[in-house]
C-alpha positions in Angstrom: 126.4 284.4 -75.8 127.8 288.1 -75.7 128.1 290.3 -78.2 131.9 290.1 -79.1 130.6 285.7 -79.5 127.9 287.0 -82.1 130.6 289.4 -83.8 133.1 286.6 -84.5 130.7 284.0 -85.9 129.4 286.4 -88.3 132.6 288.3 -89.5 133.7 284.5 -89.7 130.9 282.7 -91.7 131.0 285.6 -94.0 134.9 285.3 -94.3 134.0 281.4 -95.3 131.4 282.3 -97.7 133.3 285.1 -99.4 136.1 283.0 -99.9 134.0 280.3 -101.1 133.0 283.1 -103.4 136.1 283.9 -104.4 137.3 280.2 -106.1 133.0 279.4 -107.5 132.5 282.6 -108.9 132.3 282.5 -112.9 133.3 286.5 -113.5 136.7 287.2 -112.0 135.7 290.4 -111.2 133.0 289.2 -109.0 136.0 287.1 -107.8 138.0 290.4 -106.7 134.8 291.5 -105.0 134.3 288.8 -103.0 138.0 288.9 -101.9 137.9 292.3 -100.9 134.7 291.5 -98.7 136.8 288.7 -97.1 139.8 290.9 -96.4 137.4 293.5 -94.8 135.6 290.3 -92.6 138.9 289.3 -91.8 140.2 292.7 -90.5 137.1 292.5 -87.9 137.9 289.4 -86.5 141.3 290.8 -85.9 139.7 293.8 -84.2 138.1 291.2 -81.7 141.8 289.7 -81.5 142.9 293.1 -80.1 145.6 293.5 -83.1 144.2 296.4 -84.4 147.6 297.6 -86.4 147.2 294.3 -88.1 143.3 295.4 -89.2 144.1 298.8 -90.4 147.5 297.1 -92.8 145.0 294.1 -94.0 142.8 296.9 -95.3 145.3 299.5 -96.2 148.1 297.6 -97.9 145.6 294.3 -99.3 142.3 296.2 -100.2 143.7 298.9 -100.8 146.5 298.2 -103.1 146.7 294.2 -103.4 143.0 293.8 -104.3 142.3 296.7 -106.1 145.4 295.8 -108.3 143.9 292.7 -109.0 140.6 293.7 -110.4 142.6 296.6 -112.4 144.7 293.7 -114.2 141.9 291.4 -114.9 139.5 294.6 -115.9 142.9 296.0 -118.2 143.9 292.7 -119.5 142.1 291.5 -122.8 141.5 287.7 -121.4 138.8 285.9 -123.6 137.3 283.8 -120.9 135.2 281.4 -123.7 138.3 279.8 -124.5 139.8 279.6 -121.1 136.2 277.2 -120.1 137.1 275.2 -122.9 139.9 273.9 -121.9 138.8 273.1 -118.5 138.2 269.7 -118.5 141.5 269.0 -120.3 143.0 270.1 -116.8 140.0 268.9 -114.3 142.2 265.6 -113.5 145.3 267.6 -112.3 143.5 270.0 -110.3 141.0 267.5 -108.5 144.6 265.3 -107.9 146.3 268.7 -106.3 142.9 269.4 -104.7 142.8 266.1 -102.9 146.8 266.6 -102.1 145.9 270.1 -100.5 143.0 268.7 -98.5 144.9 265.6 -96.8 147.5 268.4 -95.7 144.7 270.6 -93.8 143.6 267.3 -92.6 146.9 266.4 -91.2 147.3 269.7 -89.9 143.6 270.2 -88.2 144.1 266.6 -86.5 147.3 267.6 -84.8 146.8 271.0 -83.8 145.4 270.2 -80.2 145.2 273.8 -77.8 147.1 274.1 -74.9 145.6 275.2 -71.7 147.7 277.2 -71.2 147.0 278.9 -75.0 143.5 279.4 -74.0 144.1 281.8 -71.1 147.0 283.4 -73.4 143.9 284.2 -75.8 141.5 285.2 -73.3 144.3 287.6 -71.4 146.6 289.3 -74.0 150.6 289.4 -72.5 151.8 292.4 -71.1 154.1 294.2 -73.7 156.3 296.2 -70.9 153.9 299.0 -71.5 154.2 299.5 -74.8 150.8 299.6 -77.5 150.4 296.7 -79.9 152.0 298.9 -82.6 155.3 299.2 -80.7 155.3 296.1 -79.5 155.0 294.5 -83.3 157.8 297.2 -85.0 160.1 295.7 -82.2 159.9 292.4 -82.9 159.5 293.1 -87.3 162.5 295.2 -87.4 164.5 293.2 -84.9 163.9 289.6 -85.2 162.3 289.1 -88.4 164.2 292.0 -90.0 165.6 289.9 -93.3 162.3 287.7 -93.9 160.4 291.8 -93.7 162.8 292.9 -96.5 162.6 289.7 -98.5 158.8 290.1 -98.5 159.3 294.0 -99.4 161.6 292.5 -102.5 158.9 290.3 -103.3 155.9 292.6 -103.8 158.6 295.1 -105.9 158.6 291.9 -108.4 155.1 291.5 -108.7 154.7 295.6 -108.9 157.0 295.4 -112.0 155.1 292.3 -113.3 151.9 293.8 -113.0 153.5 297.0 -115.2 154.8 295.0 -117.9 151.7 292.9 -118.3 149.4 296.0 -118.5 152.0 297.9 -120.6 151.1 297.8 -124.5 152.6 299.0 -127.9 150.1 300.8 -129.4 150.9 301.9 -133.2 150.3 305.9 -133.8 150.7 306.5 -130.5 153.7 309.2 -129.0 155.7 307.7 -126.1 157.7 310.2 -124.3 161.1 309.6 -124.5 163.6 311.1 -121.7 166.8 310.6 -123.3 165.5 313.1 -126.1 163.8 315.4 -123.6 167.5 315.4 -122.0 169.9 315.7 -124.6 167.7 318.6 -126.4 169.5 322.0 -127.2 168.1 325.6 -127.4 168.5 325.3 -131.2 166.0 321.8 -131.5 164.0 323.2 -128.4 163.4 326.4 -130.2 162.2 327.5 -133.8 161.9 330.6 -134.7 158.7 331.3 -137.7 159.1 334.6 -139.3 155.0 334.9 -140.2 154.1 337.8 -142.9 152.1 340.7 -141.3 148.0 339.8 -141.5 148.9 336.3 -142.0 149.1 334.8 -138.3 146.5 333.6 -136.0 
C-alpha cells in the first residue's frame, strides 16, 4: 500500500467520523468543531485529487467564513437548548420517516453508480488542460459555462449573509445607535456649541 493509499483512508475515515460528529453531538458548538475538522479532512483528500484550488477555497471560503459564522450565531444567539430536547420526541416520527426517505435515495444512487473503465484511468491520469494549471483551467470553465448558476450561488450566500445580520442584530434599551441620516443632515450651528466658561471655573 503506498503512502498516498494510507493518506486517503485516513483523511477519509476521519471525514466519516467528524461528520458523524457533527449530527450525534449534544453541544452545537462541539457540532461546528467537528464540521470544521471535516472540511479540513476533506480539503486533504482533494489535495490527493490533484485539485488543489478546490482545497485552499474549502478552507478559505467554508472554514474560514461558512463555519466560523456558524459557531458565532449559535455562540451569539440566546437558544435554551432544555426546551428544544423536550420537544424531541414530539418530532422523532417525522424525522426517522425523512431519515428512511433520505437513506432509500443514497441506496438507489450507490447501487447504480457502476465505474467506467474508462473513469478509472481518467482518475489515475488527470486530462491534459492545453497547458494551463488547474486554477486556469477551473476559472475557464466557472466563468464561461457555468457563469449564471456561479452568480446565483454568489446571490444566495448574500441572503444568508443578511440573515445571519438580522438574527444577531438586537434592540437593546439605553443603548445609542448611530444614526447617518443625523450625522448627514447636521449643520455648523448643531455640530458646534459654543460655552462661554467664567475664568478659574473650567477643567
Amino acid at each position: 500500500m503506498t503512502l498516498a493509499s494510507l493518506a486517503f483512508y485516513l483523511f477519509a475515515s476521519i471525514t466519516i467520523a467528524s461528520a458523524v460528529m457533527v449530527i450525534s453531538a449534544r453541544n452545537p458548538v462541539h457540532s461546528v468543531l467537528f464540521l470544521i475538522l471535516a472540511f479540513f479532512n476533506s480539503a486533504g483528500l482533494f489535495l490527493l485529487l490533484g485539485a488543489e484550488f478546490i482545497a485552499m477555497i474549502l478552507v478559505i471560503v467554508y472554514v474560514g467564513a461558512v463555519a466560523v459564522l456558524f459557531l458565532f450565531v449559535v455562540m451569539m444567539l440566546d437558544i435554551n437548548f432544555v426546551e428544544l430536547r423536550q420537544g424531541f420526541l414530539q418530532y422523532l416520527p417525522i424525522g426517522a420517516l425523512i431519515g428512511l426517505v433520505l437513506l432509500v435515495e443514497l441506496a438507489f444512487v450507490v447501487g447504480g453508480w457502476v465505474i467506467p473503465f474508462d473513469a478509472a484511468l481518467a482518475i489515475s491520469a488527470p486530462a491534459d488542460a492545453g497547458g494551463l494549471t488547474n486554477t486556469q483551467a477551473l476559472g475557464m470553465v466557472l466563468y464561461t459555462q457555468f457563469a449564471l448558476p456561479f452568480q446565483i450561488s454568489g446571490l444566495i450566500l448574500l441572503v444568508a449573509m443578511i440573515g445571519a445580520i438580522v438574527l444577531t442584530l438586537r434592540q437593546r434599551a439605553g443603548v445609542r445607535r448611530q444614526s447617518i441620516a443625523a450625522q448627514v443632515a447636521r449643520s455648523r450651528e448643531t455640530a458646534i456649541e459654543l460655552k462661554n466658561i467664567p475664568p478659574g471655573q473650567g477643567i
